[in-house]
KOLSE-735968 format. One line per 3 residues: their letters; for each residue x, y negated, z of C-alpha. Coordinates in Angstrom, 2 decimals, padded with zeros to 5 digits. Layout:
A	X:Y:Z | ...
//
This chain:
XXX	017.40:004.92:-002.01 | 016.18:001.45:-001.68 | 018.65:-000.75:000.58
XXX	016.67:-004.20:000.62 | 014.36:-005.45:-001.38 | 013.23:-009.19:-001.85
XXX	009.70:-010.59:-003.02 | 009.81:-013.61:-004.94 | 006.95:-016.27:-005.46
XXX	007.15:-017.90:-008.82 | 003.46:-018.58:-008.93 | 002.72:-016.30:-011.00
XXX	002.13:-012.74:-009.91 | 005.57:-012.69:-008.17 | 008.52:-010.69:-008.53
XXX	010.57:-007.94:-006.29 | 014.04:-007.43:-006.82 | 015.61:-004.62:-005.05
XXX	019.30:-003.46:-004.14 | 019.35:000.60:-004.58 | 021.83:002.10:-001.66
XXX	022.58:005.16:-003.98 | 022.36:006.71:-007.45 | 019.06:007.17:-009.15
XXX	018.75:010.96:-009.92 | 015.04:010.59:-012.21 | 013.83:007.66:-013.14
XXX	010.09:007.65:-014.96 | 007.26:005.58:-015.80 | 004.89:005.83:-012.90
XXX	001.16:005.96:-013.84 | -001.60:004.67:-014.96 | -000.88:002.93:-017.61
XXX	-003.77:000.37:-017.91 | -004.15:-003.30:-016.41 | -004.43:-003.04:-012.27
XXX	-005.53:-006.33:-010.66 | -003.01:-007.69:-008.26 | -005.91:-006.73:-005.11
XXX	-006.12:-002.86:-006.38 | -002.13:-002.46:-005.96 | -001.89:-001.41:-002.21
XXX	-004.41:001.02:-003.07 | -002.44:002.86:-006.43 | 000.40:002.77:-004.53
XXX	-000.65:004.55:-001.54 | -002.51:007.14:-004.21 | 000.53:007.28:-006.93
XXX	004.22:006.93:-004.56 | 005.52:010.24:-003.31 | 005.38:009.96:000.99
XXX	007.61:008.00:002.40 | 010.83:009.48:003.63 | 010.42:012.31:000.23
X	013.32:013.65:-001.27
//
């Protein structure tokens, strides 16, 4: 679904912006909803994403 993606610096704590290849069937908020610290990310994401290569 995602085609390329981009990361921006604009000193703050940066920016992706993303070109979809396809449609979006379900699109959600994706949890937790509480303050992560920019070091903890790599860590929710590996415990909140679905697999790579999923559906």
């Amino acid at each position: 679904y995602i085609g390329e993606f981009e990361i921006v610096d604009d000193h703050r704590s940066g920016k992706i912006v993303v070109n979809l290849s396809g449609r979006l069937n379900k699109c959600g908020v994706i949890s937790p909803r509480f303050d992560v610290p920019i070091t903890d990310i790599e860590k929710w994401t590996n415990n909140l994403l679905p697999s790579r290569q999923f559906g």
